[in-house]
LUMMI-929472 format. One record per residue (C-alpha): x, y negated, z; residue in three letters; residue number from 1. Coordinates in steps of 0.05 Angstrom, whole numbers. Example, Ala and Ser with C-alpha at 12.3 -4.5 7.8 and 13.67 -1.06 7.14 Angstrom:
<<246,90,156>,'ala',1>
<<273,21,143>,'ser',2>
***
This chain:
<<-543,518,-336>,'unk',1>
<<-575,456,-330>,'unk',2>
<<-552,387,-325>,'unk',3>
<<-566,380,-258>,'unk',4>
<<-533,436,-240>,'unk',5>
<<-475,408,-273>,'unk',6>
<<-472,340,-253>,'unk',7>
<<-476,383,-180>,'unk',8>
<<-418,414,-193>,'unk',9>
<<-385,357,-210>,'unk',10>
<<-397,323,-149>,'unk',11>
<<-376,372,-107>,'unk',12>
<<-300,376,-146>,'unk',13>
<<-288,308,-145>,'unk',14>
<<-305,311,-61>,'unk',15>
<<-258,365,-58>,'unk',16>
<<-202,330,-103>,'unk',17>
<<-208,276,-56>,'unk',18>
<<-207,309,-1>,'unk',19>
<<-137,343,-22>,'unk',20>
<<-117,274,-46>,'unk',21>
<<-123,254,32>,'unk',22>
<<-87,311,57>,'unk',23>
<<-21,279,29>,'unk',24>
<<-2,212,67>,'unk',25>
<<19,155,12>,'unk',26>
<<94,142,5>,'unk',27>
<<110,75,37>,'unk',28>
<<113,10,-1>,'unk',29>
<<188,-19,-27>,'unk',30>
<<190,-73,-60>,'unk',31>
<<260,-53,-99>,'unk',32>
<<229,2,-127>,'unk',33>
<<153,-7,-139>,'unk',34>
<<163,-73,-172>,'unk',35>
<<230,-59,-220>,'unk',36>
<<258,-131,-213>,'unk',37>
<<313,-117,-181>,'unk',38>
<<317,-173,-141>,'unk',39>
<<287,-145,-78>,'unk',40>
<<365,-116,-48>,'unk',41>
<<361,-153,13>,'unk',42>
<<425,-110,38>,'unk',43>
<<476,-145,-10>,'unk',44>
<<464,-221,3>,'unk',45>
<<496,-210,71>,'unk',46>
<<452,-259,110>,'unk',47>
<<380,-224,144>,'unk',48>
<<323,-266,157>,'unk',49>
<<253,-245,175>,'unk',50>
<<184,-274,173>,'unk',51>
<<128,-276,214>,'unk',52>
<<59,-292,186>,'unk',53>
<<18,-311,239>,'unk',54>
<<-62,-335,231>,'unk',55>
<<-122,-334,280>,'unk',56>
<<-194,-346,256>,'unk',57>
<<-207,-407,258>,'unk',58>
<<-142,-430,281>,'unk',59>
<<-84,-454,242>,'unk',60>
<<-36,-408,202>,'unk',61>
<<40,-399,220>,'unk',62>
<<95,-381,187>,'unk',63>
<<164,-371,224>,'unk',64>
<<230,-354,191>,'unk',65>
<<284,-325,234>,'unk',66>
<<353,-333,199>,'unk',67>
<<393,-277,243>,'unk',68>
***
């Protein structure tokens, strides 16, 4: 075999790797456990807040924190 029939080959593996890679949806992101600080437990402080980020091209960025 050649090397161009390898390199080919190769190509046409790593499309279908990818491919099955895709078929899987990603696990969502949590801070608690993809970082390991341990200081992203929201739950026990008792208080919830949320923040906006808001931004327009152009335009002037916002940021809004809601202390529920």
């Amino acid at each position: 075999m050649d090397w161009q029939k390898i390199a080919a080959l190769g190509v046409v593996g790593v499309t279908a790797g990818l491919f099955l890679r895709a078929k899987w949806p990603r696990r969502k992101f949590r801070f608690d456990r993809d970082t390991h600080c341990g200081c992203g437990g929201a739950d026990s402080t008792g208080s919830k807040t949320s923040i906006l980020f808001s931004a327009r091209k152009g335009g002037r960025a916002r940021i809004i924190v809601k202390n529920n």
